[in-house]
LODOLO-488261 format. One record per residue: residue in one letter; residue number from 1; x, y, z of N, C-alpha, C in turn; chain. Coordinates in pm, 1 decimal. Example, Ala and Ser with C-alpha at 12.3 -4.5 7.8 and 13.67 -1.06 7.14 Angstrom:
% LODOLO-488261
<r 'a', 1, <1319.0, -569.0, 780.0>, <1230.0, -450.0, 780.0>, <1320.0, -330.0, 780.0>, 'A'>
<r 's', 2, <1285.0, -225.0, 708.0>, <1367.0, -106.0, 714.0>, <1290.0, 3.0, 787.0>, 'A'>
//
This chain:
% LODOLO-488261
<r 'x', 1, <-3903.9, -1465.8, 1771.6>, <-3785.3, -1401.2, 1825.4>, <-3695.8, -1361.0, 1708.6>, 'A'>
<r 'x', 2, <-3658.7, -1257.3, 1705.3>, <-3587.5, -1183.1, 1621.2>, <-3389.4, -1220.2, 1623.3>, 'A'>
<r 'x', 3, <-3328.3, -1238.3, 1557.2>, <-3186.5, -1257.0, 1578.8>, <-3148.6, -1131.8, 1607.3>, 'A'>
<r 'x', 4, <-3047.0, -1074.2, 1702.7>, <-2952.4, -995.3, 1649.4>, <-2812.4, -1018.5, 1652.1>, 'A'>
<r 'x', 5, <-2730.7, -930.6, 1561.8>, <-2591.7, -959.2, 1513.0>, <-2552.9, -848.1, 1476.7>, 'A'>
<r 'x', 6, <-2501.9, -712.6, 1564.2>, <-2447.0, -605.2, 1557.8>, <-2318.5, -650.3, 1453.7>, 'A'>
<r 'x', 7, <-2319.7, -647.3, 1369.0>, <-2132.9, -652.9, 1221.4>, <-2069.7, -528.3, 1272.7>, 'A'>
<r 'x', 8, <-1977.2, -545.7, 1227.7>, <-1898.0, -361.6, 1219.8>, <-1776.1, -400.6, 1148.0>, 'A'>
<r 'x', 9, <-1740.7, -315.6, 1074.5>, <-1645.0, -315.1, 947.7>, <-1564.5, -243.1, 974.3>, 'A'>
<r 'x', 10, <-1421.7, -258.5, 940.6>, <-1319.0, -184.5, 937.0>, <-1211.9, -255.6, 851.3>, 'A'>
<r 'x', 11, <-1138.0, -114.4, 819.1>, <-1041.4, -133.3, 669.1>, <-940.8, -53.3, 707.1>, 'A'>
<r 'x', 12, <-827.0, -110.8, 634.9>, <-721.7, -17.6, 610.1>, <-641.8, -53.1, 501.0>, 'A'>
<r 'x', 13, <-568.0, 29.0, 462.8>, <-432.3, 44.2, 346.7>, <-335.7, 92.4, 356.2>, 'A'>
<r 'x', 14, <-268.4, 122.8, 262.9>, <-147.9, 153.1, 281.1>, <-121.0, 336.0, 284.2>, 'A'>
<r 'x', 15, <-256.7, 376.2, 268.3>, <-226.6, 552.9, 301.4>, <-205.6, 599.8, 148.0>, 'A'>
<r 'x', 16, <-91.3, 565.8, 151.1>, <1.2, 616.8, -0.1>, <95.7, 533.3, -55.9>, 'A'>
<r 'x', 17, <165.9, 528.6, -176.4>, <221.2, 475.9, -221.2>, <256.7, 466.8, -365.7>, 'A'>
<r 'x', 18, <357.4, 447.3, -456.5>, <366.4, 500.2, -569.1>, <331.7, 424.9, -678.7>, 'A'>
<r 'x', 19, <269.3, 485.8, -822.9>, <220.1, 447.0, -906.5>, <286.5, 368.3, -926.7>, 'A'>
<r 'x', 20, <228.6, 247.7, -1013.2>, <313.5, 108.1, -1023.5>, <318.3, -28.5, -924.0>, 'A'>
<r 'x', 21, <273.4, 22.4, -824.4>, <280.7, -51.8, -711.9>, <201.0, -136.4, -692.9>, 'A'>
<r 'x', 22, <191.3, -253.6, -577.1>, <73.4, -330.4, -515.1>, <71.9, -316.3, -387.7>, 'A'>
<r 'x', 23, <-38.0, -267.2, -291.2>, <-68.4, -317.2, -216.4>, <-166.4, -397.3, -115.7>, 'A'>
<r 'x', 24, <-205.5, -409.7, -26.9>, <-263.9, -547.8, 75.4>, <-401.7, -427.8, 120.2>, 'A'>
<r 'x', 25, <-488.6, -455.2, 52.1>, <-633.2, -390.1, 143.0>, <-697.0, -490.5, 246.6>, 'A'>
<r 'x', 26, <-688.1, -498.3, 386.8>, <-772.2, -563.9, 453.2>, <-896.2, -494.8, 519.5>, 'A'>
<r 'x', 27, <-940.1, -573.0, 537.5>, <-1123.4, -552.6, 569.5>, <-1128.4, -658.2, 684.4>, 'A'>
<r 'x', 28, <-1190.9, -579.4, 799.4>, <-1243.4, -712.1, 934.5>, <-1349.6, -691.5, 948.2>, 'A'>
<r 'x', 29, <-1427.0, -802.6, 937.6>, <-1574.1, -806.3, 983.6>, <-1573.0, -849.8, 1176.1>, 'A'>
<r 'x', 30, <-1665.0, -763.1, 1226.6>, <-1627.7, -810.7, 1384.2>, <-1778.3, -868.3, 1424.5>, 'A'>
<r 'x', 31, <-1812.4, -976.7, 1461.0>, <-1913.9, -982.2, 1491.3>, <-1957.0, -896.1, 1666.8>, 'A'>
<r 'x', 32, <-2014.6, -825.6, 1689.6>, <-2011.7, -780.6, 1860.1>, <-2149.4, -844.3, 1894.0>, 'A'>
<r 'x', 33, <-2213.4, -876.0, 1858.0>, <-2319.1, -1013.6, 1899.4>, <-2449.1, -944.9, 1897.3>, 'A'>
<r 'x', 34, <-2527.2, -993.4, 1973.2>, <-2523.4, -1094.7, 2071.0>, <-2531.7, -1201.4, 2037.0>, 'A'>
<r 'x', 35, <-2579.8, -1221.8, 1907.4>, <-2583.6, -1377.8, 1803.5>, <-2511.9, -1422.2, 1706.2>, 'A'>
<r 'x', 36, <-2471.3, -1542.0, 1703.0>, <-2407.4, -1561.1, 1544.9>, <-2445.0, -1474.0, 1436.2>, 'A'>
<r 'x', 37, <-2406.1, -1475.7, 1367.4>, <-2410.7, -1431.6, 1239.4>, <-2421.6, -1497.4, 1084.5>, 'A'>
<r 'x', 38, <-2517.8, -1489.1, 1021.7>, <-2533.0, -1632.9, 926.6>, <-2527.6, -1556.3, 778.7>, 'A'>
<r 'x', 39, <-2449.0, -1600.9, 714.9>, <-2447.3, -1561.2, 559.7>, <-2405.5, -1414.6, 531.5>, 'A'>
<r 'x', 40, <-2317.0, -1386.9, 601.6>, <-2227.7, -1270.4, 638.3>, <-2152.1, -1234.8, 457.4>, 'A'>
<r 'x', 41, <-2185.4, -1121.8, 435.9>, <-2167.7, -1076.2, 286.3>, <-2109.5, -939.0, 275.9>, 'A'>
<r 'x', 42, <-1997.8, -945.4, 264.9>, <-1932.3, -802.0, 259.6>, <-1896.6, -722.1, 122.2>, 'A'>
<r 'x', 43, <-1898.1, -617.2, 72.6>, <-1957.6, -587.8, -71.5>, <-1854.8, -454.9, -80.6>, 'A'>
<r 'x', 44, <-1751.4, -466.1, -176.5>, <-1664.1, -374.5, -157.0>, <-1713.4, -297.5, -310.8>, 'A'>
<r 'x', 45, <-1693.6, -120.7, -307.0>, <-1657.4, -67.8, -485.9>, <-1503.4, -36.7, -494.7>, 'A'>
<r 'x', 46, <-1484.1, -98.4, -616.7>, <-1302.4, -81.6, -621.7>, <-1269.9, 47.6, -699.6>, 'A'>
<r 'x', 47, <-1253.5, 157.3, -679.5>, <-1263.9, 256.8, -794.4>, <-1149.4, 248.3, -922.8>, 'A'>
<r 'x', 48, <-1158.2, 262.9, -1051.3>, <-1064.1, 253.5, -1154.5>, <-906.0, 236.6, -1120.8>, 'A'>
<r 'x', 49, <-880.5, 366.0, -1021.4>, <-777.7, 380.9, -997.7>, <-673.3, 249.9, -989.8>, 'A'>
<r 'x', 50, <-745.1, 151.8, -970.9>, <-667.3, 47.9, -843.5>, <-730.0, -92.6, -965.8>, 'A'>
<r 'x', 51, <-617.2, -182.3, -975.7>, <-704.2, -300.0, -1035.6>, <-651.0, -437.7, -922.0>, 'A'>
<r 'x', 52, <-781.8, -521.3, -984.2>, <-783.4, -633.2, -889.4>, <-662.7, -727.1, -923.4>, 'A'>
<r 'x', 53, <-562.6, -760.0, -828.8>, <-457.9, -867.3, -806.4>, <-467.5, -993.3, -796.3>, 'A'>
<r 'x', 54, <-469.7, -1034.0, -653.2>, <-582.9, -1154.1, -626.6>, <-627.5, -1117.6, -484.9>, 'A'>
<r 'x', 55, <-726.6, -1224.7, -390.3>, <-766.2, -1252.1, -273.2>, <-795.8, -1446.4, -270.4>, 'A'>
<r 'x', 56, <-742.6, -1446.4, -163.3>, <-774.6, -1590.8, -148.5>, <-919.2, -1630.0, -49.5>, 'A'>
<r 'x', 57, <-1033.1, -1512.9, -73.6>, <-1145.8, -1510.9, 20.2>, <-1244.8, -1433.8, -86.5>, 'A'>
<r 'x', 58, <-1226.4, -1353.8, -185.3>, <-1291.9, -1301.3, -215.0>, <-1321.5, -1255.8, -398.0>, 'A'>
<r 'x', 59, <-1391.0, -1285.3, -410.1>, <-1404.2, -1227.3, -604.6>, <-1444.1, -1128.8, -630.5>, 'A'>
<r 'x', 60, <-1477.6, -1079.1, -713.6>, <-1437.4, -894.7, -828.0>, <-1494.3, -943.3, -979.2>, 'A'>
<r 'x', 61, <-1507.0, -821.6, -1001.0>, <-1605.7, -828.3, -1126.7>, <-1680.0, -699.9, -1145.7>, 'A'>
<r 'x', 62, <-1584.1, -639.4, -1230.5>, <-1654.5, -539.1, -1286.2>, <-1641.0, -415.0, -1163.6>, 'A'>
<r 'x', 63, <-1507.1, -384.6, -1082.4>, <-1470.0, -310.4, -979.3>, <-1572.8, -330.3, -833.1>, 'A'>
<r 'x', 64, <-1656.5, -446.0, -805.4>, <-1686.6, -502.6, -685.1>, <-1663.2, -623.7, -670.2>, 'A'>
<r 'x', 65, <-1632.5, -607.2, -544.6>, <-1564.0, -715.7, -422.6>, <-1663.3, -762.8, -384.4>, 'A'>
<r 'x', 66, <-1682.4, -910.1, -347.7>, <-1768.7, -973.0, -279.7>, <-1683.8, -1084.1, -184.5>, 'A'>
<r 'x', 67, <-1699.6, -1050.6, -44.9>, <-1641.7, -1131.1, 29.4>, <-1747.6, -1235.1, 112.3>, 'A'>
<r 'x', 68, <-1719.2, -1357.4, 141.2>, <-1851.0, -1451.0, 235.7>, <-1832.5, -1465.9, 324.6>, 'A'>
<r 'x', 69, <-1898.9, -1499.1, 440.3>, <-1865.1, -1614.5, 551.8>, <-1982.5, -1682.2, 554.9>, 'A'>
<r 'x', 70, <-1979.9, -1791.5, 571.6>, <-2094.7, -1857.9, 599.2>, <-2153.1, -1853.0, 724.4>, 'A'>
<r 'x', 71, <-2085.9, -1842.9, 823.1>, <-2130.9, -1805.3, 954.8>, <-1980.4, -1706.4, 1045.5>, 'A'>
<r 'x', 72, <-2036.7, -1649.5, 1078.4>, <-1959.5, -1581.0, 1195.8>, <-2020.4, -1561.9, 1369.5>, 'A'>
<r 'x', 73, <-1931.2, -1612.0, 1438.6>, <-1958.9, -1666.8, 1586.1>, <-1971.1, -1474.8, 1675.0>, 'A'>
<r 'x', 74, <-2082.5, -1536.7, 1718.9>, <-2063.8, -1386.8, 1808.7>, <-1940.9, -1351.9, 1911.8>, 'A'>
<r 'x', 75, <-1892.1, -1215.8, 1916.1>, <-1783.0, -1205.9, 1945.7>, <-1623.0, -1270.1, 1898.6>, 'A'>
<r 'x', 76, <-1618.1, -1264.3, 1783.1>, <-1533.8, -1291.9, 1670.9>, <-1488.0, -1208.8, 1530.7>, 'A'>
<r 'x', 77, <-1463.4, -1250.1, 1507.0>, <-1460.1, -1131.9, 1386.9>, <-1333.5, -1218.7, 1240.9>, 'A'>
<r 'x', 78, <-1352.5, -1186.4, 1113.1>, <-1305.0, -1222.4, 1029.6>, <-1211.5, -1091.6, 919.5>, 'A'>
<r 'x', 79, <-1099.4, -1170.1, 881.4>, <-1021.0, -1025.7, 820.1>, <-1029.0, -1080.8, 644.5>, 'A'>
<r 'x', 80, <-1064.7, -1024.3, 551.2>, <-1057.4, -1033.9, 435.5>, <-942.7, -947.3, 359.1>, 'A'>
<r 'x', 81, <-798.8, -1033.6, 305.3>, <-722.1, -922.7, 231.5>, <-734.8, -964.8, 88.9>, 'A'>
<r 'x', 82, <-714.5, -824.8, 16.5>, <-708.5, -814.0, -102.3>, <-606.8, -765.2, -156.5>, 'A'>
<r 'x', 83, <-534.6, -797.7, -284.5>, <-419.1, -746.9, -353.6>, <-486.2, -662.2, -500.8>, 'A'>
<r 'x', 84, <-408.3, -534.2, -470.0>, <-472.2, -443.1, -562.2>, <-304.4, -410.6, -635.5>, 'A'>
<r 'x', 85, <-361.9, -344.8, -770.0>, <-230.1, -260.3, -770.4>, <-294.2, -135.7, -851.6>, 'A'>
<r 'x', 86, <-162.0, -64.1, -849.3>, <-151.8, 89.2, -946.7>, <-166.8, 106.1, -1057.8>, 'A'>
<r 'x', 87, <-178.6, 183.2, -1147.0>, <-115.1, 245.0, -1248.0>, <-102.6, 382.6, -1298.3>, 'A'>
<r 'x', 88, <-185.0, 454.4, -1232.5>, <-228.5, 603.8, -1243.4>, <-200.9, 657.6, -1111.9>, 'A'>
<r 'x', 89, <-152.9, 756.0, -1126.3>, <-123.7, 894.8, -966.2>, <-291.0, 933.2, -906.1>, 'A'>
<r 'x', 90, <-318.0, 944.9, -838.4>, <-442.9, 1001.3, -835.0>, <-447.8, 925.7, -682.9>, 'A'>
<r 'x', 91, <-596.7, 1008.0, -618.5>, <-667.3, 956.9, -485.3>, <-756.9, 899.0, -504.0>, 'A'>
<r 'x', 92, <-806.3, 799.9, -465.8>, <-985.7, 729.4, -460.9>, <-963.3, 684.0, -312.5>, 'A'>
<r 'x', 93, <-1046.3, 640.7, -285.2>, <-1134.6, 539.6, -171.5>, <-1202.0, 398.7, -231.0>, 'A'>
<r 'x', 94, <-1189.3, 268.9, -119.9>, <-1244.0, 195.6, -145.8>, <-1382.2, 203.2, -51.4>, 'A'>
<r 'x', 95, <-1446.7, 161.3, -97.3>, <-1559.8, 178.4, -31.5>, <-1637.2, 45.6, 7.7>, 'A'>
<r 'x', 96, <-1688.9, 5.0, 138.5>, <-1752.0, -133.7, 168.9>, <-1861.8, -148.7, 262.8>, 'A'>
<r 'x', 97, <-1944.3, -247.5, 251.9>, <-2065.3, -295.6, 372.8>, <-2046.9, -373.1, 380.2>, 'A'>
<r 'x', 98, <-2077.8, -474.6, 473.4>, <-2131.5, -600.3, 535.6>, <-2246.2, -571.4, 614.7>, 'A'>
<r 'x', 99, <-2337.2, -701.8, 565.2>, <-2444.9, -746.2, 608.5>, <-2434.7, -905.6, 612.0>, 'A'>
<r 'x', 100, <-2598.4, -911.3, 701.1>, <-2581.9, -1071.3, 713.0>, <-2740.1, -1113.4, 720.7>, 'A'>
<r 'x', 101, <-2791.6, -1205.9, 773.0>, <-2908.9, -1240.0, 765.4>, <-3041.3, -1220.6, 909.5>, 'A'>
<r 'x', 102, <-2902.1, -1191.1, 990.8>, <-2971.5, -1153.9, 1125.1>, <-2988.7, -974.2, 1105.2>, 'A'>
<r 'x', 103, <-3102.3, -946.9, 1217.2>, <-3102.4, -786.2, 1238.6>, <-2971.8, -720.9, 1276.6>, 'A'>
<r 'x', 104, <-2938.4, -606.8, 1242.6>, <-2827.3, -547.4, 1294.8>, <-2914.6, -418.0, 1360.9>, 'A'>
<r 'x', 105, <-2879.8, -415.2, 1467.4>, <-2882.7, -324.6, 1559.9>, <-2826.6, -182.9, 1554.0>, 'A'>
<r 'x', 106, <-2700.5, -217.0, 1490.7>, <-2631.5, -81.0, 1484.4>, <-2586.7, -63.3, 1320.7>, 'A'>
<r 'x', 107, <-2625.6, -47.1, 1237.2>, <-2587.4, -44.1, 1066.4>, <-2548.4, 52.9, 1058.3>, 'A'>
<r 'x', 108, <-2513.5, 180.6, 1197.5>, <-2387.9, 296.5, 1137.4>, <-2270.1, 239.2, 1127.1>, 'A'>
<r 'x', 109, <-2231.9, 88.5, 1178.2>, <-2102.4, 97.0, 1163.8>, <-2054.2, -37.2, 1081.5>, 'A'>
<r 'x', 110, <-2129.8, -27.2, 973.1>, <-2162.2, -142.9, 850.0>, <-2073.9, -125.0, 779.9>, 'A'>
<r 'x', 111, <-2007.0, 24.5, 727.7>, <-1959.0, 43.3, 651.3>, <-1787.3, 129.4, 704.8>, 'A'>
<r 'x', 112, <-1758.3, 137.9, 548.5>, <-1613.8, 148.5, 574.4>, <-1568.8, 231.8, 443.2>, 'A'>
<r 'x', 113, <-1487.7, 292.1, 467.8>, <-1369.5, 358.6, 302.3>, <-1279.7, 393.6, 380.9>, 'A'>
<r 'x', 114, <-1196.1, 308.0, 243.2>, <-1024.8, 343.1, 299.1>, <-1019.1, 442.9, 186.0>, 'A'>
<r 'x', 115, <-902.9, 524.2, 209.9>, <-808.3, 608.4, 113.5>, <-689.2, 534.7, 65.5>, 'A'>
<r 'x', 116, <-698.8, 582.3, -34.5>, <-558.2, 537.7, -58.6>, <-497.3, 676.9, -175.1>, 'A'>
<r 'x', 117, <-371.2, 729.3, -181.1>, <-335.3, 847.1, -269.8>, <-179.4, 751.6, -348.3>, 'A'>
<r 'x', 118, <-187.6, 783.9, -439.2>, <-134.5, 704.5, -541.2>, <-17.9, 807.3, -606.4>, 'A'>
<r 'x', 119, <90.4, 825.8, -582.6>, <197.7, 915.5, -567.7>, <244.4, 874.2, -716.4>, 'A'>
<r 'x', 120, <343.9, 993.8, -745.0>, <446.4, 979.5, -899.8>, <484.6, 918.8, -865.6>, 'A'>
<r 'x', 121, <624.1, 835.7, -898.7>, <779.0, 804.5, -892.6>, <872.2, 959.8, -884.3>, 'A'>
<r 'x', 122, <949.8, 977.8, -788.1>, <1015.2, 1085.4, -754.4>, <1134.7, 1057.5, -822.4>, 'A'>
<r 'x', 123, <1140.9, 1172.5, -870.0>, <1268.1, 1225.7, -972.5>, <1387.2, 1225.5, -881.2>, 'A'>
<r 'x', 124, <1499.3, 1196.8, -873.9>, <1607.4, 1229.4, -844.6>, <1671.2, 1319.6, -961.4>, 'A'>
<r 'x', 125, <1692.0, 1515.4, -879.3>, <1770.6, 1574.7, -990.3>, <1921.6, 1585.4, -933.8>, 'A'>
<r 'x', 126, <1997.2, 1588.3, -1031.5>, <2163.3, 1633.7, -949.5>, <2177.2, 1773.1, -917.2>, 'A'>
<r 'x', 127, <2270.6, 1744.7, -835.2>, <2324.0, 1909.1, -785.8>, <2393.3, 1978.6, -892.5>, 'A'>
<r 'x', 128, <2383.0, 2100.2, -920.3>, <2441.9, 2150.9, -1019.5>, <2538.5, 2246.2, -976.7>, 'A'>
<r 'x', 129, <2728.7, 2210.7, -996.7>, <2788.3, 2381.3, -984.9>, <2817.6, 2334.4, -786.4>, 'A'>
<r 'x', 130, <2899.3, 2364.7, -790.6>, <3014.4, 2344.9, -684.1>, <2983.9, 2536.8, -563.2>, 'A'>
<r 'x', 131, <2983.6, 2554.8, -476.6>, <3042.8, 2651.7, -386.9>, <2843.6, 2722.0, -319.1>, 'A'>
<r 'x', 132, <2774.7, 2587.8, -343.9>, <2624.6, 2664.9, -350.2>, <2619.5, 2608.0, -158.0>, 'A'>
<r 'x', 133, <2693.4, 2479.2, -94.3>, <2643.2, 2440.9, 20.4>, <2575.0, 2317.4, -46.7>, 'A'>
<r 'x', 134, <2552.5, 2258.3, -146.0>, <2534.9, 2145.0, -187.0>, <2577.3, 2015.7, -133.1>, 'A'>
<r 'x', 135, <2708.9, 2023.7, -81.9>, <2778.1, 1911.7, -105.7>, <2850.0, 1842.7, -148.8>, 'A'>
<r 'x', 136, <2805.3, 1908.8, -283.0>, <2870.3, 1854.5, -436.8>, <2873.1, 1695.5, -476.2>, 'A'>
<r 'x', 137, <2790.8, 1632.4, -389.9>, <2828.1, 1503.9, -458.1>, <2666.7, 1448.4, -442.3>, 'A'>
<r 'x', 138, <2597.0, 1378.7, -522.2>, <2434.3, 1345.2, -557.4>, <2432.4, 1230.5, -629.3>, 'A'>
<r 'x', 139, <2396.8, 1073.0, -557.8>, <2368.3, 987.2, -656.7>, <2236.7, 1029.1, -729.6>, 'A'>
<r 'x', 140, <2273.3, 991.2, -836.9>, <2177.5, 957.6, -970.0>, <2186.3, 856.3, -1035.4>, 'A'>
<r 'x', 141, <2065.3, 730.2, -975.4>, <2094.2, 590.4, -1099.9>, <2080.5, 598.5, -1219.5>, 'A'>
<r 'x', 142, <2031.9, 703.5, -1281.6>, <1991.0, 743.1, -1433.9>, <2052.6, 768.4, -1440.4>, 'A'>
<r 'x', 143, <2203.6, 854.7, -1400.5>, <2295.7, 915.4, -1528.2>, <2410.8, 826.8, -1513.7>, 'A'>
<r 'x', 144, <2466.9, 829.8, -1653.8>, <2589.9, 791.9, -1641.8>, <2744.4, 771.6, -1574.9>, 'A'>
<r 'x', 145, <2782.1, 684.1, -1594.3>, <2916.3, 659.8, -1450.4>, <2968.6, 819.7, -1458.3>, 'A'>
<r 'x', 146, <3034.8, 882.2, -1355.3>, <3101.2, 1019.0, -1355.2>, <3253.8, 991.4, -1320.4>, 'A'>
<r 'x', 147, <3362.3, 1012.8, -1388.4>, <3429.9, 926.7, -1411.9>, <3615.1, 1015.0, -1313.8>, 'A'>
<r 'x', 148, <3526.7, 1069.3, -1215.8>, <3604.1, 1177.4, -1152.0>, <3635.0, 1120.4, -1071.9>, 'A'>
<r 'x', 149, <3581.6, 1079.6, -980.4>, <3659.3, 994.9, -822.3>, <3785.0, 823.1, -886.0>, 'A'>
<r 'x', 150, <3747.3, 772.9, -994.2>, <3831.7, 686.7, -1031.0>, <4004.0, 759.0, -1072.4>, 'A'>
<r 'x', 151, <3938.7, 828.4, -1171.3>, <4036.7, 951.6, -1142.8>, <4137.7, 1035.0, -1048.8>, 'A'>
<r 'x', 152, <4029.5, 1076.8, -940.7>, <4127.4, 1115.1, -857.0>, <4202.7, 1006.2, -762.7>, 'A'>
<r 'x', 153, <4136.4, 896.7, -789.3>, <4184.6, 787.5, -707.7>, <4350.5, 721.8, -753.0>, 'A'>
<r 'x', 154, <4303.9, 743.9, -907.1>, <4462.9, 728.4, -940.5>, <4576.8, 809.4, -968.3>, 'A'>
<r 'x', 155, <4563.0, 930.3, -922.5>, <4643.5, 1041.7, -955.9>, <4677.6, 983.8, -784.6>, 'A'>
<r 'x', 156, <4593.6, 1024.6, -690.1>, <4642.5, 991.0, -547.2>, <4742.3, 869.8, -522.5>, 'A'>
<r 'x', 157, <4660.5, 786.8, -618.1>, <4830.9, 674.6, -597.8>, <4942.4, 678.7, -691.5>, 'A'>
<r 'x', 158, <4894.5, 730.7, -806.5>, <5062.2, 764.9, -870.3>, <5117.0, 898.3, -761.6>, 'A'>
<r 'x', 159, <5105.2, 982.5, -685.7>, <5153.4, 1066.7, -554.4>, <5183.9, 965.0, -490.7>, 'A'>
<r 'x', 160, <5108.7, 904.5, -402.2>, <5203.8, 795.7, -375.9>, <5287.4, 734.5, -345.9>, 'A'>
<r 'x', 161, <5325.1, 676.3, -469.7>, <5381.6, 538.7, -540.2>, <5513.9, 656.9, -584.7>, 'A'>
<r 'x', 162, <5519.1, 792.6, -591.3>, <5674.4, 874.4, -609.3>, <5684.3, 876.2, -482.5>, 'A'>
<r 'x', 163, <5591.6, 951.4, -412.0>, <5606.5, 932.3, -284.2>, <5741.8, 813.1, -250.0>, 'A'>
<r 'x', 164, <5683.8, 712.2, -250.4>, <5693.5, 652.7, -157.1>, <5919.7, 589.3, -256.0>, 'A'>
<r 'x', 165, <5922.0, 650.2, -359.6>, <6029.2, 647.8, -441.8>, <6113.1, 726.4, -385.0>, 'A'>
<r 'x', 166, <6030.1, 860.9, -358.6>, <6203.5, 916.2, -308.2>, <6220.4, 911.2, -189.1>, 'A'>
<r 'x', 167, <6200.7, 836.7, -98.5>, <6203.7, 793.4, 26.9>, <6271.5, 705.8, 61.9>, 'A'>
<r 'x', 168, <6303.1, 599.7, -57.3>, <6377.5, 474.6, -16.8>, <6521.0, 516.0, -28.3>, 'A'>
//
């Protein structure tokens, strides 16, 4: 008698997100049965883009993932996360299988790739020049204090503070 143990894999990420960053890749192994599942081995490629962080399920070496279970119960399923991070702009995919020791029935749905697109850091530019519909006013944490609203803040209270002199 033959085992079977239909696996099926699924992944996700974070879509996008900006260079520099870390985020959480999970992976679920589902068992849909009809049998346990024994020595369940899920086999990820990490492409350059992305380096390994940690996982508390799984080791890396040389941009592949190797995740285990020793057994998985039919009709169950197991989630493997991984911490990756950035350093380069660019798109890749991770790419993954699981297998196990029983027949799989269905091995179209063994596998998995997430995307992930790996964005700049976005520039904040200022508005330039007053009467455009701007606004005229644009934080920028890069530039220096602008030293105009302190300014007008104290001209408004020396007005004021006469103000309020020739009144008494």
């Amino acid at each position: 008698v033959i085992s079977n143990a239909d696996l099926a894999l699924t992944g996700s990420g974070p879509g996008s997100l900006t260079v520099g960053g870390e985020f959480n890749l999970s992976l679920t192994v589902t068992n849909n049965g009809p049998q346990d599942a024994t020595n369940v081995l899920f086999t990820g490629q990490v492409p350059d883009l992305f380096g390994f962080v940690s996982s508390a399920d799984c080791t890396f070496d040389t941009g592949t993932l190797e995740c285990t279970s020793a057994m998985l119960a039919a009709n169950d399923e197991v989630t493997f996360t991984v911490r990756l991070s950035t350093s380069t702009v660019g798109t890749a995919a991770v790419t993954a299988e699981v297998v196990a020791d029983e027949n799989d029935p269905d091995a179209a749905n063994n596998t998995v790739t997430v995307n992930v697109a790996v964005n700049a850091v976005p520039v904040v530019t200022p508005a330039v020049g007053g009467g455009g519909g701007g606004g005229g006013c644009t934080y920028n944490p890069n530039s220096p204090a602008d030293p105009t609203l302190p300014l007008l803040l104290l001209v408004a209270l020396l007005a004021l503070g006469r103000r309020q002199k020739t009144h008494a």
